[in-house]
ZAPA-249481 format. One record per residue (C-alpha): x, y, z; residue number from 0. Coordinates in Angstrom, 1 decimal, always signed. Layout:
N
X / Y / Z / NUM
...
***
This chain:
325
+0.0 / +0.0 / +0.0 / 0
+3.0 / +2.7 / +0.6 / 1
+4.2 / +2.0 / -2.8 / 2
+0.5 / +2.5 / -4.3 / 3
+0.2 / +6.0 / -2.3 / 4
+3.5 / +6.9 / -3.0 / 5
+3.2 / +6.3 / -6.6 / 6
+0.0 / +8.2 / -6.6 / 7
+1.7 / +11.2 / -4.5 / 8
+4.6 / +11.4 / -7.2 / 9
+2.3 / +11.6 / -10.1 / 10
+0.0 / +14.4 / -8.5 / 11
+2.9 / +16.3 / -7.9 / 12
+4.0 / +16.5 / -11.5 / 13
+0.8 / +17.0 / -12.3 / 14
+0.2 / +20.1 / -10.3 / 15
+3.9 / +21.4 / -11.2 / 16
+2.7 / +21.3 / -14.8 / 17
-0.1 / +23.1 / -14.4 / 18
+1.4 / +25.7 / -12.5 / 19
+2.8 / +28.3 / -14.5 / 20
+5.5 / +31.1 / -13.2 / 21
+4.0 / +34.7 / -13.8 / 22
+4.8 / +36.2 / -18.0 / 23
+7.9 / +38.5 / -17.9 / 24
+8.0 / +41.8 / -19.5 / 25
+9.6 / +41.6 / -22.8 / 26
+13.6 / +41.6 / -22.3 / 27
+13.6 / +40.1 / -19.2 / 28
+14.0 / +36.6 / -18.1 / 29
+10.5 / +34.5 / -16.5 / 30
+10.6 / +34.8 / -12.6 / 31
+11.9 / +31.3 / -11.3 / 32
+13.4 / +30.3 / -14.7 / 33
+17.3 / +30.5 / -14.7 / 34
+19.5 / +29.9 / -17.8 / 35
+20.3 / +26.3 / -18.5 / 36
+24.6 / +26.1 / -18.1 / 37
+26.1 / +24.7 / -21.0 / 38
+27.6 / +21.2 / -20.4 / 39
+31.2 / +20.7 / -20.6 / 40
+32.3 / +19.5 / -24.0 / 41
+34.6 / +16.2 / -23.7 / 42
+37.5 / +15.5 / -26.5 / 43
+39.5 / +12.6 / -26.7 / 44
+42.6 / +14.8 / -26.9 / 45
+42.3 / +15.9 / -23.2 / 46
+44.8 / +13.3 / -21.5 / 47
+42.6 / +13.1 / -18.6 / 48
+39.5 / +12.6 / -20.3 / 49
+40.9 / +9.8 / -22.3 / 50
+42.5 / +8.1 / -19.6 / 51
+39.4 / +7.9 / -18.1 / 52
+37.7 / +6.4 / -20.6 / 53
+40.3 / +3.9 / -21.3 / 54
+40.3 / +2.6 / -18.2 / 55
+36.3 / +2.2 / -18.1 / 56
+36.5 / +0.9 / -21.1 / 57
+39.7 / -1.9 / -20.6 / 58
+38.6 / -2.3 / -16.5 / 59
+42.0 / -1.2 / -15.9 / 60
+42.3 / -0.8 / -11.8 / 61
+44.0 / +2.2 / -10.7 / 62
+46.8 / -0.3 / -9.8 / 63
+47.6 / +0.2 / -13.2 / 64
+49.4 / +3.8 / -14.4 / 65
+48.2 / +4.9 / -17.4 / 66
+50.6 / +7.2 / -20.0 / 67
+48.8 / +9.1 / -22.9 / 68
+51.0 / +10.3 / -25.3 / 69
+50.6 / +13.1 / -27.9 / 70
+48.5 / +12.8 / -31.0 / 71
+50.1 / +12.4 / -33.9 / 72
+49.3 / +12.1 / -37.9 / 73
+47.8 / +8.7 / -38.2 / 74
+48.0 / +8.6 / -42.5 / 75
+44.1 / +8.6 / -42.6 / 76
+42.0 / +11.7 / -43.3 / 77
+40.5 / +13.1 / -40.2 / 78
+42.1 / +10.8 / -37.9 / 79
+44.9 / +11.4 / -35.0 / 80
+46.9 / +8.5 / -33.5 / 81
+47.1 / +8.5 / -29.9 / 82
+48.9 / +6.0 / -28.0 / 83
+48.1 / +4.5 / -24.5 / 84
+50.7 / +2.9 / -22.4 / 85
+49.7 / +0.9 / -19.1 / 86
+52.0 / -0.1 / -16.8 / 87
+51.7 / -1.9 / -13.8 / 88
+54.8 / -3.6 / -12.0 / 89
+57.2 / -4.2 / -14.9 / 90
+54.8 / -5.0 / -17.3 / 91
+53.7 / -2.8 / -19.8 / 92
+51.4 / -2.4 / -22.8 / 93
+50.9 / +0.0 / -25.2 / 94
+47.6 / +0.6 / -27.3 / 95
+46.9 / +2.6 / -30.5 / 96
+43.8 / +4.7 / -30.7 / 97
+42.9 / +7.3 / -33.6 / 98
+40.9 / +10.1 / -32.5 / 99
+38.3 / +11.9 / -34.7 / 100
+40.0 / +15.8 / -35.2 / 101
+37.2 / +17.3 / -33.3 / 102
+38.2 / +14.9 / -30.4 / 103
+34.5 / +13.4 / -30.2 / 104
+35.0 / +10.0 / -31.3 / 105
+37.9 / +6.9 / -30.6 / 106
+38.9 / +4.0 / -32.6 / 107
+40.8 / +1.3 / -31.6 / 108
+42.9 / -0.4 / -34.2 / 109
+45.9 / -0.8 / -36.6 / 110
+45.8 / +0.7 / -40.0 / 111
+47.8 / -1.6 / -42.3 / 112
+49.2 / +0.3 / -46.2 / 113
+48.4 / -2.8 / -49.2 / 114
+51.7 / -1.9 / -50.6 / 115
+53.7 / -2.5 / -48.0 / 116
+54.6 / -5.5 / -45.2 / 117
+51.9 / -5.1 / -42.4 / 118
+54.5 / -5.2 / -39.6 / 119
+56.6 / -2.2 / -41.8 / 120
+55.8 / +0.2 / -39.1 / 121
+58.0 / -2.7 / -36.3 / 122
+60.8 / -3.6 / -38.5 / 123
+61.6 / +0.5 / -39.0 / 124
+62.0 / +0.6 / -35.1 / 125
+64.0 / -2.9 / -34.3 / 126
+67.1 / -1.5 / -34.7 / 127
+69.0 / -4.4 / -35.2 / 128
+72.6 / -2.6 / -36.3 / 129
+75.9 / -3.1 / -34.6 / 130
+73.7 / -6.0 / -32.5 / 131
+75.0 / -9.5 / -31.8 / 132
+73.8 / -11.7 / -35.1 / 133
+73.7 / -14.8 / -35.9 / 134
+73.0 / -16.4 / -39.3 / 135
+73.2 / -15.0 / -43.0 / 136
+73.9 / -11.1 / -43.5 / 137
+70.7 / -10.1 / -45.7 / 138
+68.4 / -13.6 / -44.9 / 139
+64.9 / -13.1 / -46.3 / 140
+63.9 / -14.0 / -42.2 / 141
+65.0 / -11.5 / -39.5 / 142
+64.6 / -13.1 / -35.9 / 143
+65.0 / -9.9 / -32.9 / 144
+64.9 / -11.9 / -29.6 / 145
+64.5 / -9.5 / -26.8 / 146
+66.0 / -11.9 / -23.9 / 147
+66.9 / -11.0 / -20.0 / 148
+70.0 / -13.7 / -18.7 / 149
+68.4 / -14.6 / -15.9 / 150
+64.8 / -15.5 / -17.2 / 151
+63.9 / -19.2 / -17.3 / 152
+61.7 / -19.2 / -20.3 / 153
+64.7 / -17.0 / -21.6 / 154
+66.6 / -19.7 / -21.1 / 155
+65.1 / -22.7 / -22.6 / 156
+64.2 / -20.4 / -25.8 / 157
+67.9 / -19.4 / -26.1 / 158
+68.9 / -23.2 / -25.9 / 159
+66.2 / -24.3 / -28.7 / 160
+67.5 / -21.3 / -31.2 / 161
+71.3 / -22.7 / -30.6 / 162
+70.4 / -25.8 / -30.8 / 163
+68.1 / -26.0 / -33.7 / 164
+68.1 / -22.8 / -36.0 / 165
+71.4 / -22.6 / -38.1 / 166
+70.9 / -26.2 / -38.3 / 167
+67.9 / -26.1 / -39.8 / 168
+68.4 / -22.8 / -42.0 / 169
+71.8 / -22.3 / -42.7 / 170
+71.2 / -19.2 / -45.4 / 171
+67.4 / -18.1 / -44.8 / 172
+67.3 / -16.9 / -41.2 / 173
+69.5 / -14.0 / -39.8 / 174
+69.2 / -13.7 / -35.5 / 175
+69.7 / -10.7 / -33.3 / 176
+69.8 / -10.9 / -29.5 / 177
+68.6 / -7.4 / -27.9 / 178
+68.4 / -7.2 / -23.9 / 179
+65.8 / -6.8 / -22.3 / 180
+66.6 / -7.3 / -18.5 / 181
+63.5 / -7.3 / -16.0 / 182
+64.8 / -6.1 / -13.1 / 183
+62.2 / -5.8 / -10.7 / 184
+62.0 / -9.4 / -10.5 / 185
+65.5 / -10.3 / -11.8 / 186
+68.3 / -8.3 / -9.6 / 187
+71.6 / -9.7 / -11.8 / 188
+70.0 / -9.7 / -15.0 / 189
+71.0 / -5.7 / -15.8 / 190
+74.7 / -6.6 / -14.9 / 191
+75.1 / -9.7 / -17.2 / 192
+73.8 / -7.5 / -20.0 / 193
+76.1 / -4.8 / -19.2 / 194
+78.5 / -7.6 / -18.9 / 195
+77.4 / -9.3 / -22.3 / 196
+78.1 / -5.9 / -23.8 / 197
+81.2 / -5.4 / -22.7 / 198
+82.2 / -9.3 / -23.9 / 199
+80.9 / -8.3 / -27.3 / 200
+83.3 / -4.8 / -27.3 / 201
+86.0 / -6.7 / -27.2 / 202
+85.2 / -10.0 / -29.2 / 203
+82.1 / -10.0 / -31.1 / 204
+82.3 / -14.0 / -31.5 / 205
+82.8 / -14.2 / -27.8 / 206
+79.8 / -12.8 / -27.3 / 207
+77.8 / -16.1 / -27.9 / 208
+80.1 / -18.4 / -25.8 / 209
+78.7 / -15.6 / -22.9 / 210
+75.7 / -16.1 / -23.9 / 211
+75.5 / -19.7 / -22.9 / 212
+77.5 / -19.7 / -20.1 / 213
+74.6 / -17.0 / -18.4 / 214
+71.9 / -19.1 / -19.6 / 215
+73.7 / -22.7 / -18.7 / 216
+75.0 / -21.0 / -15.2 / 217
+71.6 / -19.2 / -14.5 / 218
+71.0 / -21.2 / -10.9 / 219
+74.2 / -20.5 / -9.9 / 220
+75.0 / -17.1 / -10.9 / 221
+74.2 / -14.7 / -8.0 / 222
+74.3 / -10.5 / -7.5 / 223
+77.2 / -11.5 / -4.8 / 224
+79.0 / -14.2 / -7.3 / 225
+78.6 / -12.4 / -10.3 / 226
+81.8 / -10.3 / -10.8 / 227
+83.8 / -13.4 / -9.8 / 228
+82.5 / -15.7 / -12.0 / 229
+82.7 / -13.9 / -14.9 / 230
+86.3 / -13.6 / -14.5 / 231
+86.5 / -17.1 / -14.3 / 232
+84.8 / -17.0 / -18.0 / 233
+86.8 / -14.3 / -19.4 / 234
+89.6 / -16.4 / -18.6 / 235
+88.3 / -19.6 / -19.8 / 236
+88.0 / -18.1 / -23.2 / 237
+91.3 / -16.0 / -23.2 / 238
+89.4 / -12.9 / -22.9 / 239
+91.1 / -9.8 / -21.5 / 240
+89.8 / -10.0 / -18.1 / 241
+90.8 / -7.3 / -16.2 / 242
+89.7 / -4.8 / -19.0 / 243
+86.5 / -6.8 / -19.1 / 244
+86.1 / -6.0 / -15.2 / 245
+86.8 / -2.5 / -15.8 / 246
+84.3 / -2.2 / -18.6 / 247
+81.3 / -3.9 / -16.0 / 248
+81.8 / -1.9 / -12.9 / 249
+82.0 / +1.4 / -14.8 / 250
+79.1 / +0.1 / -16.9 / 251
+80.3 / +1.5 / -19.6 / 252
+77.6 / -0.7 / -22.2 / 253
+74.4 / +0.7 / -20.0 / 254
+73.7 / +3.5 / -22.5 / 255
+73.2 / +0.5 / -25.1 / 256
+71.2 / -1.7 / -22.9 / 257
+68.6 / +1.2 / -21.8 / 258
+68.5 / +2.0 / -25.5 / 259
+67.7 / -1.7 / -26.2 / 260
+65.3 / -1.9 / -23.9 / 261
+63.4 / +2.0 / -25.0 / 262
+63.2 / -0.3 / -28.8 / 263
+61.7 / -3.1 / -26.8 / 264
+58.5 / -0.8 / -25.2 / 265
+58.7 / +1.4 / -28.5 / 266
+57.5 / -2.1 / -30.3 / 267
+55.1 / -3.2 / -27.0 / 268
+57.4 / -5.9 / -25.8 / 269
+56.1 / -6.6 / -22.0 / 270
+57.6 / -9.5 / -21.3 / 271
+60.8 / -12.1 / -21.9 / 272
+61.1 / -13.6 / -24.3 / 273
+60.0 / -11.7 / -27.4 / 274
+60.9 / -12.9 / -30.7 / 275
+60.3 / -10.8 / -33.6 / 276
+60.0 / -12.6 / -37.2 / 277
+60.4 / -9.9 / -39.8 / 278
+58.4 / -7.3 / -37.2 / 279
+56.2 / -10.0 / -36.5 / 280
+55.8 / -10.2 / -32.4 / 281
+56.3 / -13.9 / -31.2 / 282
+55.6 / -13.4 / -27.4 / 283
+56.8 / -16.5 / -24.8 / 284
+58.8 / -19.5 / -25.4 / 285
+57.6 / -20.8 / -28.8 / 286
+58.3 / -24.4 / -29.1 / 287
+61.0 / -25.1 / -31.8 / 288
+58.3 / -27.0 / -33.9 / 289
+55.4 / -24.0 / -34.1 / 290
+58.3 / -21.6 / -34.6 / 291
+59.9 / -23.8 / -37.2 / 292
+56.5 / -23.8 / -39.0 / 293
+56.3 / -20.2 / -39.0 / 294
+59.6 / -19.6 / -40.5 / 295
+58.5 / -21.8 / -43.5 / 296
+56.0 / -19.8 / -44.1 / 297
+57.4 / -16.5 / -43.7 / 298
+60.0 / -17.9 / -46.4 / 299
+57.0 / -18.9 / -48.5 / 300
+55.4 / -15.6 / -48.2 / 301
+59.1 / -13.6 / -49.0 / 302
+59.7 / -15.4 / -52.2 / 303
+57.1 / -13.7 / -53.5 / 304
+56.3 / -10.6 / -51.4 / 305
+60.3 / -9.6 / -50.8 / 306
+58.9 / -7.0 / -48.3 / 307
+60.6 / -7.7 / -45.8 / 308
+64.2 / -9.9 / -44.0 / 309
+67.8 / -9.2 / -43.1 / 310
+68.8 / -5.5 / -43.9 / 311
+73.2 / -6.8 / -43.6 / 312
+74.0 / -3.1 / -43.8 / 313
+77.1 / -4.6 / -45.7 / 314
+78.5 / -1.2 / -46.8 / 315
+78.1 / +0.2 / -43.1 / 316
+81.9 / +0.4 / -41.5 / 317
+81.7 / +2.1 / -38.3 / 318
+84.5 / -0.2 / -36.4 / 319
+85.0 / +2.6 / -33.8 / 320
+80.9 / +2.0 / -33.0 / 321
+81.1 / -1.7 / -32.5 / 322
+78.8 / -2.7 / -30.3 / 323
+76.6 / +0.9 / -30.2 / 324
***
């Protein structure tokens, strides 16, 4: 019964409130108890906080999460800005590309892909892969970037698969790069050994694989107490100059080239080790040898008729003075 009355209260009410009229007002001047409606707020896209908040509605990103908007930018399509959104929480990170209508009203979430040209073109022109440890054919019709951190596990087992299995299995088609990518929130030696990797690669760019699987095959033993010591041991093993190797890791001389591998790694939207990219195609996690195997069969297949895309050698590049930059 209180719902019924309260129902029929309501609708007397409005019905008395629109019979009841305020007084006319003389011409020029505004009706007593009328006020002037304010104008709402108009929202664009291209206010940071505005789309921040709508991002994380829209995603269900906790404030856990810190979001980064960046600046809009052409996009190559008529009307459209590109706006990129990074979230970061811990030390992952991912980055999202939206294209905002020029009068900021309207988002798109998406990736605009050219016919003419390889749809990872935009990745491949931001790998940087010169003056970086390589394995395989100069000029390959299959680029492999591995963004790697020393002390990762899955690291680990992916490094051993690619040494054990790739230049086996194609000799002339595939060209490697290691990049570093060292985690260290969760990994507190990991920045050292690429600094340390680095340095290795300075002084003998072959050198640099044999330190490559050492890290990996030593990964349970190596320690941010052991480190220093151990890799003496190594540089001697392998006749390296071991004091100027020393030298080169405490006054981290190679951490300009590691932060500058990592800043290509979130440019592309790596979040995680490892991260293989097949000519700018992202590979995320360990990929068993026989899926990855697969894909670089097809990738060849594709290039033999597409040749948009594989090993730029830079053959006629000499810099010896920037080896290892």
């Amino acid at each position: 019964m209180y719902y019924v009355a309260a129902a029929i209260t309501l609708a007397l009410s409005l019905s008395l409130a629109a019979q009841t009229k305020p007084p006319a007002a003389p011409p020029g001047k505004p009706a007593v108890g009328l006020t002037k409606p304010s104008a709402t707020p108009v929202k664009s896209a291209f206010d940071k906080a505005t789309l921040e908040q709508y991002v994380r509605h829209l995603m269900l990103l906790p404030t856990e999460v810190s979001i980064a908007v960046g600046d809009p930018k052409p996009s190559g399509l008529a009307g459209l800005k590109e706006v990129k959104v990074t979230g970061t929480m811990g030390s992952r990170s991912q980055t999202m590309t939206f294209f905002v209508s020029d009068d900021g009203k309207r988002i798109m979430q998406g990736t605009m892909y050219e016919i003419a040209q390889n749809p990872f073109k935009s990745t491949i022109d931001k790998l940087n892969t010169a003056f970086q440890p390589a394995l395989g054919t100069p000029g390959a019709p299959v680029s492999l970037v591995v963004f790697s951190d020393f002390q990762c596990p899955h690291c680990r087992e992916e490094a051993k698969s690619l040494r054990a299995n790739l230049i086996k299995a194609f000799p002339k088609e595939v060209r490697l790069y290691f990049k570093d990518f060292p985690i260290e929130q969760s990994h507190p030696w990991a920045k050292t050994a690429s600094i340390a990797g680095r340095c290795v690669y300075r002084q003998n760019m072959e050198a640099f694989w044999d330190f490559h699987d050492w890290a990996f095959e030593n990964q349970e033993k190596l320690t941010v107490e052991n480190f220093s010591a151990q890799l003496t041991t190594f540089a001697t093993s392998k006749s390296l100059d071991s004091l100027a190797l020393k030298t080169c890791v405490d006054s981290k001389a190679t951490l300009e080239i590691v932060e500058k591998n990592q800043a290509d790694g979130r440019e592309v939207g790596v979040s995680a080790t490892p991260t293989i990219y097949m000519n700018g195609r992202p590979l995320p996690g360990n990929v068993p040898w026989e899926q990855l195997q697969q894909l670089i069969k097809f990738e060849l297949d594709y290039q033999k008729v597409a040749k948009n895309a594989g090993d730029d050698c830079g053959c006629d590049v000499k810099l010896p003075t920037l080896l290892g930059k």
